[in-house]
N, C-alpha and C positions, 0 to 999 in steps of 0.2 A: 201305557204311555206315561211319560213325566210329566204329572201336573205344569202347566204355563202358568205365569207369573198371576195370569188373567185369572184362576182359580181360586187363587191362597186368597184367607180370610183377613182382616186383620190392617192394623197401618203397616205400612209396608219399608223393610228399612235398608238400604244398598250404600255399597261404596264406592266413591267415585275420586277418579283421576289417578288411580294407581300404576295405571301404566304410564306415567311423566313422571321425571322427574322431579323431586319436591311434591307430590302429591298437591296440597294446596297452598301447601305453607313457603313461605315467600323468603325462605333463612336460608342461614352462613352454616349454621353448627353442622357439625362431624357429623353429628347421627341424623343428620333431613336424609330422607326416605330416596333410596336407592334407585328404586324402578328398575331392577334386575327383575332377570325371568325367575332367579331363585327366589327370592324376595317375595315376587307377584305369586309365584305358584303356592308357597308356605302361610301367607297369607288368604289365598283362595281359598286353601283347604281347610286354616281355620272358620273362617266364616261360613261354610259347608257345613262343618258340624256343628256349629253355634246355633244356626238357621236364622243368620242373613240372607235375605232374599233374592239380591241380585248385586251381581258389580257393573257401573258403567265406567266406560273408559272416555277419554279424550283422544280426536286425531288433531296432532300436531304435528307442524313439517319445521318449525322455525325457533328456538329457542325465545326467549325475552331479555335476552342481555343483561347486564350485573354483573357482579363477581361472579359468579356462580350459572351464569346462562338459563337461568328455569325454564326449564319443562327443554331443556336442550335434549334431554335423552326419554326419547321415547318409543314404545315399540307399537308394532302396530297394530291396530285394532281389529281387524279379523283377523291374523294370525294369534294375535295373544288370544282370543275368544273361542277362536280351537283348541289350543293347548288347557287352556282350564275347561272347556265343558267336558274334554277327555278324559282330564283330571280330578273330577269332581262329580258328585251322585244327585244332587237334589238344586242347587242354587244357581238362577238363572244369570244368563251374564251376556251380556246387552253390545252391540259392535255400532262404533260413532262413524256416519258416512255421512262425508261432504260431497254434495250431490254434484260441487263443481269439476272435482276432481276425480269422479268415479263414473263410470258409464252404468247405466241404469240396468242393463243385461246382468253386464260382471257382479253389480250386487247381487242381484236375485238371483242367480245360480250361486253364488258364495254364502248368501244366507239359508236356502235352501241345503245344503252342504252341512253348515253349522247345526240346522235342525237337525240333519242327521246324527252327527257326530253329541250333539245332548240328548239323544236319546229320544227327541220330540218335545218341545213343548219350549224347552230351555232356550233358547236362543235368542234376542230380541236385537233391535233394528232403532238405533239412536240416529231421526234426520236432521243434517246440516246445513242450511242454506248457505250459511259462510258470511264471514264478515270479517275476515285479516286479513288487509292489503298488501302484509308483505309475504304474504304467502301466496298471494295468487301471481303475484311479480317472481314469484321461483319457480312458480309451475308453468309460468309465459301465458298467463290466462288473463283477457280481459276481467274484473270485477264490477260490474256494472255497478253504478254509482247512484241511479236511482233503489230506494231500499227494496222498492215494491217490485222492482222486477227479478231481484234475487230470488222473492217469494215465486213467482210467474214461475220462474225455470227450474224451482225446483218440485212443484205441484206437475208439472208435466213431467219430471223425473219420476215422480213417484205414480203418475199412471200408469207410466211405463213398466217400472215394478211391478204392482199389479197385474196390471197384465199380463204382464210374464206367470205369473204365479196361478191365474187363474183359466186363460185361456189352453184349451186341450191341444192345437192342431197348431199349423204354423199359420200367423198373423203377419200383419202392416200395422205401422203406425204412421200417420202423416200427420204429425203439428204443426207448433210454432219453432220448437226447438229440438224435436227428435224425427228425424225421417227415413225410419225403418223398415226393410223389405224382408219377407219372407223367415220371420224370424222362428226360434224353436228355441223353448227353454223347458229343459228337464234337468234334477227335477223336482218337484214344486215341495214346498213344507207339508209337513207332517198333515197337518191342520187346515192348510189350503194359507195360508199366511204365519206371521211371527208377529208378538206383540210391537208396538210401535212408540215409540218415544219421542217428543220434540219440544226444545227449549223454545218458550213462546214467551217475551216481554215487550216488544213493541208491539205497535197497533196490528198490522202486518203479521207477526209473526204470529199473533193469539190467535188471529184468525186463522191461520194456516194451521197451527195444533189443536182449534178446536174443530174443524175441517176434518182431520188426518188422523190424529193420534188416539194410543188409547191411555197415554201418559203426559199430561202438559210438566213440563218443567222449568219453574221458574223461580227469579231470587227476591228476597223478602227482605225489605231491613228489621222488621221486628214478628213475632207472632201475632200480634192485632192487630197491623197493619195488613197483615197477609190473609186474615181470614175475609177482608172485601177482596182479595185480588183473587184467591179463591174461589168466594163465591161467584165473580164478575165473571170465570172460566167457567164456569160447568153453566152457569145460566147462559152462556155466549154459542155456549156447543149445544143445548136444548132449542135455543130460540132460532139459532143460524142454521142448522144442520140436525136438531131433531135426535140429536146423540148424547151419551153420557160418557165425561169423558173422567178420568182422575188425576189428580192434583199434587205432582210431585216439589219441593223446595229441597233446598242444598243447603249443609252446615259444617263445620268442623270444629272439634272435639276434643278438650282436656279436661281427661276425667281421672282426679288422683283420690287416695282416703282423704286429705284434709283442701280443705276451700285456697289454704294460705299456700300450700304443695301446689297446687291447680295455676294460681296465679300467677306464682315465683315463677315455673316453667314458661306460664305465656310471657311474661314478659324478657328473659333468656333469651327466647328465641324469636318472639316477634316485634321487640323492640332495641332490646344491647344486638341481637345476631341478626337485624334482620339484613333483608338483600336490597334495600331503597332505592339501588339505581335499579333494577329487574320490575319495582316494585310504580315506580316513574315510569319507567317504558310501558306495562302493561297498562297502568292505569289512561296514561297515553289516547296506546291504539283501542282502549275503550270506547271514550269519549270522542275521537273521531269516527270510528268504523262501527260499533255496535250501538244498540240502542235498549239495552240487559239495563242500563244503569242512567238513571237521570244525571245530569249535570250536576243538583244538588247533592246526590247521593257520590256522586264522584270525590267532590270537593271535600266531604267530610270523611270520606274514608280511609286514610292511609292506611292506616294501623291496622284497619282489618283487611285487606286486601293483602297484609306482610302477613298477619297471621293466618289467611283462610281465602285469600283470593277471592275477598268480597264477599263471603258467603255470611251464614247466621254464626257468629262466635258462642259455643257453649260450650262453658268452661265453670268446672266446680267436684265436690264431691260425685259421689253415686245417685242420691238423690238428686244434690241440682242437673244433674246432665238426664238425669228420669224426666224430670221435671219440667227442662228446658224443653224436651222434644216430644211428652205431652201436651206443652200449650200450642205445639204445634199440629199437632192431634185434633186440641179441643179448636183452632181455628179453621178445620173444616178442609186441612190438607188429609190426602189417601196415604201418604208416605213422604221420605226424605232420603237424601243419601247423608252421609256423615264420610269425613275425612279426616286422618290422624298423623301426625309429624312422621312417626314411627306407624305405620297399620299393622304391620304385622307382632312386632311388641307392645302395643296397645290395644288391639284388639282382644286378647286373652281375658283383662280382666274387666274391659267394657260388657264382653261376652255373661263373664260372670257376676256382676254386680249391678251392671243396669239394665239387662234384658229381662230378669228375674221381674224387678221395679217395674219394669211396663207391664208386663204378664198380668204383675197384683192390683193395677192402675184402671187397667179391661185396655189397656191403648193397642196391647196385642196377643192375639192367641196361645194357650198354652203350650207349649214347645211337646 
């Protein structure tokens, strides 16, 4: 069977949003990342052989407006998540489900599916409570506007999962929000489940990922700012629920030979190219619909939301970008994802010049 993600040694290091358009970066220039399936597929494979550990994707139904509409083209996340575990031998690759827009059946028989198709192990299970209003106004879906009860519906989504997965014969479900007769689902994952991922930054949410997941994923304005938030997660999943869970953050990545190379490009593309109005709109529906980002953190971020959709910006040679995502190692994070303008023309020499660096660092196992 293929090693699960739940195996591998090591901080853990994946890439994310590659199926949207613009990846993370919030630009005008020529070359912002396609999100073709050739694209996505050339990219998977490099990171295959590299031994990046997993890619997560985003489901998005609605662009962000700008010149450029980001994240307007997107494909979708269990289909693209079939097509690369088919494609690919070793690297786990994780399918984003909003539990408003999905019936809890059709996951679990689609993620059961994907385990198949990885061979066992590979497959993983990113939960969405949801928080973009004008997405749920296209699917005709009320968005319930207390936050805590997003959480509610989708913690009964995911028993239902579960159940699905673990129950042998046909069941019932009778809750608050699913009322299920006589149901049958085969057939179940390799493993009897699939790893589990969920971005937890409100109050609400942390609890629901240290509840659920075996991956918290959350954003950091600095690396010593994040080793309490860190810490605050896996003591929350010990103390609440008796589990250990691990600790993923999000960052994106210009990593050239010189510092001054490094910079010139950031500033190219996330300040002369960037997409400001795309960049206004998301920061926007942040600040009313989600709660990923304090108000403080809103207010000072432009620039990095143009460069990296608000994630950790590191940016420098070989060493500084080793460097940068070891002190996020040393703050007591399991892993990260990293995003690049270009991923699949970037990754090549990320591959060869800073994965080596962590290897000699101890931050990750030898390849």
């Amino acid at each position: 069977m293929t090693r699960s993600i739940l195996d591998r040694r090591g901080f853990k290091l994946g890439l994310f949003s590659a199926n949207c358009s613009g990846g993370l970066a919030v630009t005008k220039i020529d070359k912002r990342w396609s999100a073709s399936w050739e694209d996505n597929l050339r990219m998977a494979r490099i990171a295959d052989e590299a031994g990046i550990d997993f890619l997560l994707p985003i489901a998005r139904w609605i662009g962000y407006k700008g010149d450029t509409n980001f994240h307007g083209h997107v494909l979708d996340p269990i289909v693209w998540a079939a097509g690369l575990l088919a494609s690919t031998q070793r690297i786990s690759v994780f399918s984003t489900i909003h539990t408003a827009f999905n019936h809890p059946l059709v996951t679990a028989k689609q993620m059961a599916t994907l385990d198949q198709l990885g061979g066992g192990g590979r497959a993983g299970l990113n939960i969405v409570a949801g928080w973009n209003q004008p997405e749920y106004n296209a699917m005709g879906v009320d968005m319930p506007q207390e936050h805590d009860a997003r959480y509610a519906f989708a913690q009964e989504w995911w028993d239902v999962v579960r159940e699905a997965w673990s129950e042998q014969g046909i069941f019932d479900h009778d809750g608050e929000y699913f009322h299920l007769k006589n149901v049958e689902s085969e057939p179940k994952p390799a493993g009897g489940r699939v790893p589990v991922l969920n971005a937890g930054s409100s109050g609400q949410g942390r609890s629901f990922a240290a509840k659920n997941s075996d991956f918290v994923f959350t954003i950091i304005p600095d690396a010593e700012t994040g080793s309490g938030i860190a810490a605050g997660l896996k003591q929350q999943a010990r103390t609440e629920h008796g589990r250990e869970v691990g600790v993923f953050t999000l960052g994106h990545v210009v990593c050239r030979p010189t510092r001054a190379e490094a910079e010139e490009f950031v500033h190219y593309y996330a300040e002369e190219n960037a997409d400001w109005g795309a960049v206004d709109y998301l920061m926007g529906l942040q600040g009313l619909h989600a709660q990923s980002f304090t108000p403080e953190m809103l207010a000072t971020m432009r620039s990095r939301f143009a460069s990296g959709h608000g994630s950790l910006p590191i940016f420098g040679t070989p060493d500084d970008v080793a460097e940068g995502i070891a002190a996020v190692h040393r703050a007591g994070f399991d892993g990260m994802t990293v995003a690049f303008v270009d991923y699949a023309d970037e990754l090549p020499y990320f591959a060869e010049e800073v994965l080596p660096r962590l290897e000699a660092m101890g931050v990750r196992p030898k390849a």
